[in-house]
Backbone as numpy.savetxt, mean C-alpha at the origin, in Angstrom:
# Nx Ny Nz CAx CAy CAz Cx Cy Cz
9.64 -23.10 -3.86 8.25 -22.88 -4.26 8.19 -22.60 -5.76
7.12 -23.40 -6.19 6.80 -23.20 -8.08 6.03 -22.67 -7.91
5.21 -21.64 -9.01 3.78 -21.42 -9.48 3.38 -22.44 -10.15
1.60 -22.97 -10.15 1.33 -24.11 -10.99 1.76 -23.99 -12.78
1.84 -22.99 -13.06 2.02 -22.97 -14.74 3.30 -22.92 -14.99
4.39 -23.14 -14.14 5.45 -23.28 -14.21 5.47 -24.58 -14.00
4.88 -25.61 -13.73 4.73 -27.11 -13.53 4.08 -27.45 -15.03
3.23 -26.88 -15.19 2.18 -27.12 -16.59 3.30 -26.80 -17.67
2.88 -28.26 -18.49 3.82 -28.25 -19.86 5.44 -28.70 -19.39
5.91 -29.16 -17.96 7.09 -29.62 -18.28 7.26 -30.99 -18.41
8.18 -31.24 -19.00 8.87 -32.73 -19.42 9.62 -33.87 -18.22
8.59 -34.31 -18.70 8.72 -35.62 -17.61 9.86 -36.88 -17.73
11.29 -37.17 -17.51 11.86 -38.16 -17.32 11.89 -38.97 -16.34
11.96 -40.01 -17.17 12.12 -41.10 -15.64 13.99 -41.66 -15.79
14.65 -41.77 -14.64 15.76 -41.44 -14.35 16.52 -43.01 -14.99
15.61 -44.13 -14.67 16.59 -45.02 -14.69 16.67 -45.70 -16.31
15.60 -45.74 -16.88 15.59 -45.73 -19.00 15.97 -44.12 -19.24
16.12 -43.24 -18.52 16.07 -41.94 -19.35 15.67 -41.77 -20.89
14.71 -41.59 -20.21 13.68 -41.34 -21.74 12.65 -40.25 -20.57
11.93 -39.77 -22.02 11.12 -38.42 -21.78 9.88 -39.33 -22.01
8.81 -39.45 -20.88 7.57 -39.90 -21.08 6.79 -39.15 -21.08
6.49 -37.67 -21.24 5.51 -36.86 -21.34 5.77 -35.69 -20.60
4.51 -35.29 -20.90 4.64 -34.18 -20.32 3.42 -33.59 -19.71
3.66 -32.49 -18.29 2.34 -32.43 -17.50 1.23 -31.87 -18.07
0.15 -32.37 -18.47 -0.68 -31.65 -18.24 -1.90 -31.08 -17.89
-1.93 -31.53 -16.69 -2.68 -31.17 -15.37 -1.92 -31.50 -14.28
-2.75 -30.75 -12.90 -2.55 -31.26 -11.68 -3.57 -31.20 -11.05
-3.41 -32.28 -10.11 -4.95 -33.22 -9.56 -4.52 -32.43 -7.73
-5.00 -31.61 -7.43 -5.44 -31.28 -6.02 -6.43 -31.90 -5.17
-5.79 -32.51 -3.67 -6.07 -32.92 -2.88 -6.88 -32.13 -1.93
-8.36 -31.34 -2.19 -8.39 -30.13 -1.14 -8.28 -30.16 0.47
-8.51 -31.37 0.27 -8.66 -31.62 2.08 -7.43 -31.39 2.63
-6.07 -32.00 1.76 -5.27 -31.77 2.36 -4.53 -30.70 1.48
-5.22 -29.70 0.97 -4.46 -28.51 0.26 -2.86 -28.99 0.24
-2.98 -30.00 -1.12 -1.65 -30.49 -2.19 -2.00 -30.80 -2.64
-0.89 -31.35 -3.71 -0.90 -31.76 -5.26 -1.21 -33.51 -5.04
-1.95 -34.36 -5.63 -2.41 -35.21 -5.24 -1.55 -36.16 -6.38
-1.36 -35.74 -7.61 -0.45 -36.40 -8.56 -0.56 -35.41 -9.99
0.14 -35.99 -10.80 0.48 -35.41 -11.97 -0.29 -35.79 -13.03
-0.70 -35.26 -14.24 -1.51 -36.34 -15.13 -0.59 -35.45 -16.02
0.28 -36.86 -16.81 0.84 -36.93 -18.25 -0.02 -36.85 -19.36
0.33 -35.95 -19.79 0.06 -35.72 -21.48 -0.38 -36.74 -22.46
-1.41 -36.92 -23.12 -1.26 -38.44 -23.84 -0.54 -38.27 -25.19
-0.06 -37.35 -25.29 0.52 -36.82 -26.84 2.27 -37.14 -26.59
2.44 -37.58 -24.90 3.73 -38.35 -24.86 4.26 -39.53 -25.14
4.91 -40.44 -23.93 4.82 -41.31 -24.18 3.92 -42.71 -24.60
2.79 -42.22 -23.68 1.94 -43.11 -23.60 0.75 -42.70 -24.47
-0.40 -43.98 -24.88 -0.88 -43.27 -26.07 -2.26 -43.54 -25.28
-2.27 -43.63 -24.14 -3.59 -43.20 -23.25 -3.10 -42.17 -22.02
-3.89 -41.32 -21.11 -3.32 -40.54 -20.36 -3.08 -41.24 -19.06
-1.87 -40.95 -18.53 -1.51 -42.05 -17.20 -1.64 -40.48 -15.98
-1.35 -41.13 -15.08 -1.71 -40.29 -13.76 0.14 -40.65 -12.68
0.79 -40.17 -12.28 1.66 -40.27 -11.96 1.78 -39.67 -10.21
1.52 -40.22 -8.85 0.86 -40.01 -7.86 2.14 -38.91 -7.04
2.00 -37.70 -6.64 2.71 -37.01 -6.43 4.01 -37.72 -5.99
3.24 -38.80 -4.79 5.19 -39.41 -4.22 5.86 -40.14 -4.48
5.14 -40.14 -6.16 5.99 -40.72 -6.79 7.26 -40.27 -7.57
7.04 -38.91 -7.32 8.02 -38.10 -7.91 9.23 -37.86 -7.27
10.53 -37.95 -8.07 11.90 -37.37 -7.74 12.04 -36.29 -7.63
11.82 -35.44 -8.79 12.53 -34.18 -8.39 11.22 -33.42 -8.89
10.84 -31.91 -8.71 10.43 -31.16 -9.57 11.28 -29.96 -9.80
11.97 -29.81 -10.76 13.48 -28.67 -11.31 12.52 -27.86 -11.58
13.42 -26.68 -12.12 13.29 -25.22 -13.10 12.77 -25.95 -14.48
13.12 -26.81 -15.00 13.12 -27.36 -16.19 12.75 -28.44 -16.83
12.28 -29.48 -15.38 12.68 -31.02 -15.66 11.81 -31.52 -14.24
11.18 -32.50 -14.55 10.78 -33.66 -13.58 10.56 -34.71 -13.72
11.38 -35.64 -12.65 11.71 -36.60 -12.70 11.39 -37.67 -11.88
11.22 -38.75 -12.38 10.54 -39.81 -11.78 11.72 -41.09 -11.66
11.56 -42.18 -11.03 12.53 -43.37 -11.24 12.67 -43.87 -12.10
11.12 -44.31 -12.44 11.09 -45.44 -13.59 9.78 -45.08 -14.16
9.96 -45.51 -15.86 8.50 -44.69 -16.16 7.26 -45.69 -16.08
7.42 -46.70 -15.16 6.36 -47.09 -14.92 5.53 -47.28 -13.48
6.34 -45.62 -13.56 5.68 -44.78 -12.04 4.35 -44.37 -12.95
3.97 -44.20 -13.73 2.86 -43.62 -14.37 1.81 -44.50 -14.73
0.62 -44.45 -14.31 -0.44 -45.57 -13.96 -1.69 -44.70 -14.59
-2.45 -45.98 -15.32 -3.74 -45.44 -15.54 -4.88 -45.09 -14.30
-5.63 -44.17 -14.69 -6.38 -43.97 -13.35 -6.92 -44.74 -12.68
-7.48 -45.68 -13.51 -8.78 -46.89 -12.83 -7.48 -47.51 -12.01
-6.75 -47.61 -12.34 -5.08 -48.29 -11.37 -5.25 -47.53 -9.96
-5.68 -46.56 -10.02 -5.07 -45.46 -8.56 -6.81 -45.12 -8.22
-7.16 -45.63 -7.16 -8.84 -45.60 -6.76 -8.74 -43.79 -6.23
-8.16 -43.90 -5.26 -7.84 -42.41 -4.71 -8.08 -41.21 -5.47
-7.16 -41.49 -6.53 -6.72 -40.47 -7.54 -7.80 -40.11 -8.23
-8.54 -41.47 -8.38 -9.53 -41.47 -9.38 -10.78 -40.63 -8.83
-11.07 -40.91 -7.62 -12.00 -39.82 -6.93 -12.13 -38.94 -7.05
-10.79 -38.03 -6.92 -10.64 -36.63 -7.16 -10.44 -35.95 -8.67
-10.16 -37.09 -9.30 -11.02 -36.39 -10.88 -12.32 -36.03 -10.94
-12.69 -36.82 -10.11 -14.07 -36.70 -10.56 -14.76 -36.06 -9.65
-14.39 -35.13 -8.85 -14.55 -33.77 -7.83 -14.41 -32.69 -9.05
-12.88 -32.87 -9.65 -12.76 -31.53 -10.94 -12.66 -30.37 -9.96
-11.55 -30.70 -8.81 -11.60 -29.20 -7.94 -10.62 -28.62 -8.89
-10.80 -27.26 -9.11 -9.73 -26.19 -9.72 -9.65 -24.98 -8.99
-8.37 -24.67 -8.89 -8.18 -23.41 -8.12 -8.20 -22.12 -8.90
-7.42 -22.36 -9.65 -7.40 -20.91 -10.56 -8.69 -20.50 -11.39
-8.82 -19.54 -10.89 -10.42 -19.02 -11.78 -11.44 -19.43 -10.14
-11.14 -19.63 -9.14 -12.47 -20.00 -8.35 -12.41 -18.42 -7.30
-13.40 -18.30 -6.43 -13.56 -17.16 -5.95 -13.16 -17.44 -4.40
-12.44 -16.50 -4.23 -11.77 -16.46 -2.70 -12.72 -15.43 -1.40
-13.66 -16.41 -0.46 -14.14 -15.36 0.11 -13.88 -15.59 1.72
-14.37 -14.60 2.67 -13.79 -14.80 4.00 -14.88 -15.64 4.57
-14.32 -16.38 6.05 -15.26 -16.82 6.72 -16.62 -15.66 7.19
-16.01 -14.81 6.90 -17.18 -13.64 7.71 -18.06 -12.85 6.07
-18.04 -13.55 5.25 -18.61 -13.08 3.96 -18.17 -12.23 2.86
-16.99 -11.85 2.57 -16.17 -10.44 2.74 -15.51 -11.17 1.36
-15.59 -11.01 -0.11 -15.46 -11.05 -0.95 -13.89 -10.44 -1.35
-12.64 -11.35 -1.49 -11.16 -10.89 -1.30 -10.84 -10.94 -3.58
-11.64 -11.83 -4.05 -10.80 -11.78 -5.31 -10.68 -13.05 -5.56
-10.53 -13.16 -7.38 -10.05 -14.51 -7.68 -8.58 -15.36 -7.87
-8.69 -16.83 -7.80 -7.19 -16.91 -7.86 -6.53 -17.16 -9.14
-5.63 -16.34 -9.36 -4.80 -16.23 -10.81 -3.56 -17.30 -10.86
-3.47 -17.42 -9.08 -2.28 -18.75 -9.55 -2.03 -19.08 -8.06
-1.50 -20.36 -7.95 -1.49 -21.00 -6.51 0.84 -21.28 -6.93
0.63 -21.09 -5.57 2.59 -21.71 -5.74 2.42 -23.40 -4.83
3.19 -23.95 -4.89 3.61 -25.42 -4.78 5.05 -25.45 -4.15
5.05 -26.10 -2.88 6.37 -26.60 -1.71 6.56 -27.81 -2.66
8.08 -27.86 -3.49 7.99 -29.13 -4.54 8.11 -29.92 -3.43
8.66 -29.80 -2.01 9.46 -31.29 -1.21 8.26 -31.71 -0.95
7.40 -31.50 -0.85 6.32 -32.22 -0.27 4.86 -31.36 -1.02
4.59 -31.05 -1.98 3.69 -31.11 -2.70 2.31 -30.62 -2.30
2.48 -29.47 -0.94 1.80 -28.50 -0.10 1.76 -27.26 -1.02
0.17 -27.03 -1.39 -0.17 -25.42 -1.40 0.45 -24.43 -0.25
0.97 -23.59 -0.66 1.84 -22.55 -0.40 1.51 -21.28 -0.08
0.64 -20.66 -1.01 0.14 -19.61 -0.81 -0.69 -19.24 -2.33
-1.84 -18.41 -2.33 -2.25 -18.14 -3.45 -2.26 -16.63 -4.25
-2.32 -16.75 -5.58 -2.19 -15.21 -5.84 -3.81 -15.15 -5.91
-4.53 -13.84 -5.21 -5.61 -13.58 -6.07 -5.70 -11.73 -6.39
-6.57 -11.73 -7.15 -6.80 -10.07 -7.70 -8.26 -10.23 -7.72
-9.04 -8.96 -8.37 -9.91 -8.85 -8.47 -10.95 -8.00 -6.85
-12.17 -7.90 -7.22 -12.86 -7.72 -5.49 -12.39 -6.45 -5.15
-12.30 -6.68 -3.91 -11.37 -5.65 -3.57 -10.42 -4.98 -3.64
-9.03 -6.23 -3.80 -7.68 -5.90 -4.05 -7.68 -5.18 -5.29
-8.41 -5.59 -6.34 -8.42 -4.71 -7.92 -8.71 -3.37 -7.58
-9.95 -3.02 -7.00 -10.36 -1.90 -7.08 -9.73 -0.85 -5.99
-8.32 -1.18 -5.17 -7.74 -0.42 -4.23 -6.66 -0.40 -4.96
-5.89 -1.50 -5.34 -4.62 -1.66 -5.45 -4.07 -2.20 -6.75
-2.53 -2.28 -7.16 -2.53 -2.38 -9.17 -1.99 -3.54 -8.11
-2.15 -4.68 -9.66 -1.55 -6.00 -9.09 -2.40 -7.45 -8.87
-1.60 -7.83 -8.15 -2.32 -8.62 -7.07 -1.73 -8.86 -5.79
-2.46 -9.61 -4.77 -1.89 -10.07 -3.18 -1.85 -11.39 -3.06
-1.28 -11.75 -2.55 -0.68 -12.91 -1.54 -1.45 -13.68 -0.27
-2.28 -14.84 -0.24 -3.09 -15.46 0.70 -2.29 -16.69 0.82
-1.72 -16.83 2.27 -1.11 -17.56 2.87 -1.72 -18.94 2.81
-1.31 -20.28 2.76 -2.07 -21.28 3.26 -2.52 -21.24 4.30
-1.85 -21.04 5.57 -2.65 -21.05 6.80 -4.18 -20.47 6.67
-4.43 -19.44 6.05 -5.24 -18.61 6.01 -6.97 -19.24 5.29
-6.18 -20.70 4.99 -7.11 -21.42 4.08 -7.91 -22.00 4.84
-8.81 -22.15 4.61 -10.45 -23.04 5.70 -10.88 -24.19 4.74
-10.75 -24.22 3.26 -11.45 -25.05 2.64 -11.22 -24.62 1.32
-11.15 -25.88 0.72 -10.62 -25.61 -1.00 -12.43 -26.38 -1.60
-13.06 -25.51 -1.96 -14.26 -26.32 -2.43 -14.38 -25.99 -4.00
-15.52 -26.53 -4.49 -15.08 -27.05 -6.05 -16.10 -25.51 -6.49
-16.81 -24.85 -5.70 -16.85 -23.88 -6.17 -16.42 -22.37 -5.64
-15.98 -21.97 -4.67 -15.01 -21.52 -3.73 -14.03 -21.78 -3.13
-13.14 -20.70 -2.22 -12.03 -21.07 -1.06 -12.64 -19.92 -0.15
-12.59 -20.77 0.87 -13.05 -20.10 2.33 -11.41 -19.68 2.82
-11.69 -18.96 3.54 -10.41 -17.79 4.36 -10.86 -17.62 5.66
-10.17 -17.57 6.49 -10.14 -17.37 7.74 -10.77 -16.03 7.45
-11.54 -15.86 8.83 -12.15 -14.34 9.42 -11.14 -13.32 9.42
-10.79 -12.39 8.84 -9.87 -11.08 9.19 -8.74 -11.25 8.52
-8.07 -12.46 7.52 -7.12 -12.84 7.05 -6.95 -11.42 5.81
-7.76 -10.37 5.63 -7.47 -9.50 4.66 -6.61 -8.56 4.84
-6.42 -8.55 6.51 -5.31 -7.93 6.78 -4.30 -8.20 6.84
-3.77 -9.33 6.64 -2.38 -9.97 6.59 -2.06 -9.78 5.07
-2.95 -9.97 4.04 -3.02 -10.07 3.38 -1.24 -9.36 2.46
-0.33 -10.14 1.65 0.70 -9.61 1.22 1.06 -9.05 -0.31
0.68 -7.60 -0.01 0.35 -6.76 -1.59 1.83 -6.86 -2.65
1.24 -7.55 -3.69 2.43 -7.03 -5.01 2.67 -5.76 -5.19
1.84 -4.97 -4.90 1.39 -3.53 -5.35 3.03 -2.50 -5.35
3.37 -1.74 -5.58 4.25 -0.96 -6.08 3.68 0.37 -5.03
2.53 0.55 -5.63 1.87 1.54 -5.55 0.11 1.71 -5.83
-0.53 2.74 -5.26 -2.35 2.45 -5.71 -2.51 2.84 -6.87
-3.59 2.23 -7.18 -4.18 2.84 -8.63 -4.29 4.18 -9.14
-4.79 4.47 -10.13 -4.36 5.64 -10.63 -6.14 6.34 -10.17
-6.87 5.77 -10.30 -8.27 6.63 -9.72 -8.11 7.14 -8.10
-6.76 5.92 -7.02 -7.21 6.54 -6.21 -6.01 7.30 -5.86
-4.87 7.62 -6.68 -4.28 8.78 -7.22 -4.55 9.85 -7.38
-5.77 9.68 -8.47 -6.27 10.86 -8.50 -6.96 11.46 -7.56
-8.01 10.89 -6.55 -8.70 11.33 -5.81 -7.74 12.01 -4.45
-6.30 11.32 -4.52 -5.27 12.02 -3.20 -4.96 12.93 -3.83
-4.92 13.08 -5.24 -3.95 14.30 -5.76 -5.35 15.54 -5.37
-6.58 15.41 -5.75 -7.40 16.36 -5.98 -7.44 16.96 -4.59
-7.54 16.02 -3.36 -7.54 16.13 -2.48 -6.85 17.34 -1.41
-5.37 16.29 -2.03 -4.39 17.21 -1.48 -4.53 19.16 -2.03
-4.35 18.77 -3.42 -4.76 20.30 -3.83 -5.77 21.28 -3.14
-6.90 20.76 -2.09 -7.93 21.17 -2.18 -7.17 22.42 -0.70
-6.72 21.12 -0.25 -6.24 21.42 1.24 -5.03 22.18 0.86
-3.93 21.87 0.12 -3.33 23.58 0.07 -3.94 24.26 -0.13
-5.31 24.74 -1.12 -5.60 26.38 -1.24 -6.55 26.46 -0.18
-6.90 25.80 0.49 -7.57 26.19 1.69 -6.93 26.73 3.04
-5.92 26.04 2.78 -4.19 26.70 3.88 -3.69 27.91 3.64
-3.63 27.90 2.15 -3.45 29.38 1.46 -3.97 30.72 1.68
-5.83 30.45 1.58 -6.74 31.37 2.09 -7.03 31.86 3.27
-6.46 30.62 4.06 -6.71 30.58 5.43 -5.24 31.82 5.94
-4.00 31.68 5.53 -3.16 32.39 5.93 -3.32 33.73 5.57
-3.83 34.28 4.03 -4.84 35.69 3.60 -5.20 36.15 4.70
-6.39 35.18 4.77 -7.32 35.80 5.53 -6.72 36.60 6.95
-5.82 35.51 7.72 -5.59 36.03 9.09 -4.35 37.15 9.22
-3.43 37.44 7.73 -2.78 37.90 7.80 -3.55 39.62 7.14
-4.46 39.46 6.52 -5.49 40.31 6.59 -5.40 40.94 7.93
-6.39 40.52 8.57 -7.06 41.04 9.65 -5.55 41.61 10.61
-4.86 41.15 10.76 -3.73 41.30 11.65 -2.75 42.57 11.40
-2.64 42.41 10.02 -2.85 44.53 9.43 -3.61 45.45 9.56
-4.48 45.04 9.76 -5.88 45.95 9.80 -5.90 46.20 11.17
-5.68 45.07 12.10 -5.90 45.20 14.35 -4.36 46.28 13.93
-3.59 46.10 13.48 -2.29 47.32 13.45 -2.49 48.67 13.61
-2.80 48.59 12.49 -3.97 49.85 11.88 -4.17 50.78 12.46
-5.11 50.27 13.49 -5.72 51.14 14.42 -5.39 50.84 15.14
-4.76 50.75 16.20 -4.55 50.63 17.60 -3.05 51.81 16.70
-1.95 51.75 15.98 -1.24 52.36 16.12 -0.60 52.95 14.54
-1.69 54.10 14.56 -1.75 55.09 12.55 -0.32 55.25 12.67
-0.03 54.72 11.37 0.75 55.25 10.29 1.02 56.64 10.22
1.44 57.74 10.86 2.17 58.96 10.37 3.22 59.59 9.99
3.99 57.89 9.22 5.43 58.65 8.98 4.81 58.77 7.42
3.88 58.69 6.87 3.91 59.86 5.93 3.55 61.43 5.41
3.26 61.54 6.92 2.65 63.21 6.61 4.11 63.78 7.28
3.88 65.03 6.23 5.06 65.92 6.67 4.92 66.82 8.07
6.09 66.76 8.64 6.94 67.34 9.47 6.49 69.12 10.01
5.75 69.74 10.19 5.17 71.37 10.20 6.60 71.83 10.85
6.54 73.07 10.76 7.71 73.70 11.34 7.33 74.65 12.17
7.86 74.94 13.40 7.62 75.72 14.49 7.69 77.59 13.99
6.64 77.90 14.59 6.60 79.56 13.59 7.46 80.26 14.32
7.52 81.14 13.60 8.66 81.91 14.13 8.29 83.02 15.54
7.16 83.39 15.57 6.35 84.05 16.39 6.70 82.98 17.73
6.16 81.74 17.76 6.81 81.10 19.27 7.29 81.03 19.38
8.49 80.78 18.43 10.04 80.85 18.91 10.50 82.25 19.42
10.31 83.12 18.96 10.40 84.30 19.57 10.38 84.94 20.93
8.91 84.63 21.05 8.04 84.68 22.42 8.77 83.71 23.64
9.14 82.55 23.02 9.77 81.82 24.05 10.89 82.15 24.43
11.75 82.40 23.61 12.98 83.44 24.05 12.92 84.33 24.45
12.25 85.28 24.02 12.15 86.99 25.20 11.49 86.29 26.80
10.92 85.20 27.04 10.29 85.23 28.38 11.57 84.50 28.81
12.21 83.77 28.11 13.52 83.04 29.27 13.77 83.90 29.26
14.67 85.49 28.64 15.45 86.19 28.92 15.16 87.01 29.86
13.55 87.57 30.25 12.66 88.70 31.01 13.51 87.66 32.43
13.37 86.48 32.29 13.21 85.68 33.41 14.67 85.66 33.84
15.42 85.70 33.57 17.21 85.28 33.78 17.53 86.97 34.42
16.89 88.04 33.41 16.94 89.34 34.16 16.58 89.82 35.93
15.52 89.46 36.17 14.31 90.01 37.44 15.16 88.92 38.09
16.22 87.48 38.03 16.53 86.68 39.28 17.86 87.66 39.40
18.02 88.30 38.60 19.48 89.05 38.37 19.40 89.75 39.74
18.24 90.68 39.43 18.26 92.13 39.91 17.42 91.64 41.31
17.12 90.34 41.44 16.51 90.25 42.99 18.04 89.79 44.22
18.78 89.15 43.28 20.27 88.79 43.80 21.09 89.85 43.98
20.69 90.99 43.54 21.68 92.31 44.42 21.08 92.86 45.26
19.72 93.18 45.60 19.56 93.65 46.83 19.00 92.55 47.92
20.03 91.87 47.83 20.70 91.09 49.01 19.05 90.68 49.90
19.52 89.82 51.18 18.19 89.22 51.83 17.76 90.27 52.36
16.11 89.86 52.58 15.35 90.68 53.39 14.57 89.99 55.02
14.72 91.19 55.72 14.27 90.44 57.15 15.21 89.96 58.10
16.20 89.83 57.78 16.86 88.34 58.49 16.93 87.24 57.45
16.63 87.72 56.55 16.37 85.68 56.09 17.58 85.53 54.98
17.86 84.21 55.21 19.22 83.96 54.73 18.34 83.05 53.13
C-alpha cells in the first residue's frame, strides 16, 4: 500500500528504451469502482503535451520508480474515451468531506492509500469533525466502509465510526484537561468524605465510652481503711469466742 503523494511527483520509466518519460502528476480516480483509473504524466517530461497512461498499463509502482513497458504506453486523452470521461467528472478525494449514511459528519480526507497490484483504494486518512475535536491526529476509514466516492462528498456506511482506526497516541489536551480537573474534583471529595465520617465516629466513641484515663487516681482515706479493719477484726474475735462454748441444745 502507497499514500497518493507518495505516487505524486514520481518518475516514470518505461522498461524496454529505458528512458525517463515523465513524471506523475495527477491521478485520475475511478469512483464507481474506488481505483486509480490511470496516471497523467507531467508535460514538463517527456512529452511536450500531457499524455494519460491507463492504470494497467503499468509495471511496477516502487518506493522510487514506476514503470511501464514501453513509453508508448502513454496516450493522449482524446486516445482513451473512458479516461477522458472521468476528467471531466474532476472527482478528488483529498480535501472532500467524509459523511455517514445516517448524516453524522466523520472529517475530511487528508490522504487516500493505493493496493499498487491492482490499483484499489485502500483505506482513507481523514481528520477534522469529530475525530479533531476528540482526538490528536487522524483515523483510518476502511474501503469497505465506502458507499460512494462523489465529486462533492464520500458516503460511509451507517455506524462505520466505530470501527473507525485512530492514529491517536493519546486525547487532546482540552480533553486532558477536563479528566485532569475532573479527577481532582473527585479526590477532594473522597478526602472530605473520609473527614467527615471519621469525624463523627470519634465523637459516637465519645460518648457511649468517656475518656477517664486522664483524671487522677483519689486515694482511699485513711478513716475507711481503718474502720474496715477494726470490723474484720471485731468479727474474727465474737466467731472465736462462740467456738469455745461448744454446741447448744443437741445441735451439732
Amino acid at each position: 500500500m502507497l499514500p497518493s503523494k507518495k505516487i505524486l511527483s514520481l518518475p516514470i520509466i518505461s522498461l524496454k528504451e529505458g528512458q525517463q518519460i515523465g513524471f506523475v502528476r495527477n491521478i485520475v480516480i475511478d469512483p464507481k469502482a474506488k481505483a486509480v483509473a490511470a496516471l497523467m504524466v507531467d508535460p514538463k517530461g517527456f512529452f511536450k503535451e500531457q499524455r494519460i497512461i491507463p492504470y494497467n498499463r503499468v509495471v511496477s509502482i516502487g518506493e522510487n520508480v514506476i514503470t511501464v513497458s514501453t513509453e508508448n504506453q502513454a496516450e493522449k486523452a482524446t486516445n482513451l474515451p473512458d479516461i477522458l470521461e472521468l476528467l471531466k467528472e474532476k472527482t478528488a478525494i483529498i480535501g472532500t468531506k467524509v459523511i455517514t449514511a445516517s448524516g453524522k459528519t466523520l472529517g475530511i480526507i487528508e490522504e487516500f492509500y493505493i493496493d499498487t497490484e491492482n490499483g484499489m483504494i485502500s483505506s482513507l486518512d481523514i481528520s477534522g469533525g469529530k475525530i479533531e475535536s476528540l482526538f490528536k491526529g487522524k483515523a483510518s476509514l476502511k474501503a469497505d466502509d465506502i458507499l460512494t466516492i462523489g465529486s462533492d462528498v464520500v458516503v460511509a456506511v451507517k455506524g462505520c465510526e466505530e470501527r473507525l482506526e485512530l492514529f491517536t497516541k493519546g486525547i487532546n489536551d482540552n480533553v486532558k484537561s477536563i479528566i485532569q480537573v475532573a479527577s481532582q474534583k473527585a479526590s477532594r471529595k473522597s478526602q472530605d468524605l473520609n473527614r467527615f465520617w471519621k469525624k463523627n465516629k470519634d465523637a459516637e466513641t465519645n460518648e457511649d465510652f468517656p475518656d477517664d484515663t486522664d483524671k487522677p487516681i483519689q486515694p482511699v482515706s485513711a478513716e475507711i481503711s481503718t474502720s474496715v479493719t477494726d470490723n474484720f477484726c471485731e468479727g474474727q474475735d465474737e466467731e472465736a469466742t462462740n467456738a469455745d462454748k461448744g454446741p447448744k441444745d443437741g445441735l451439732i
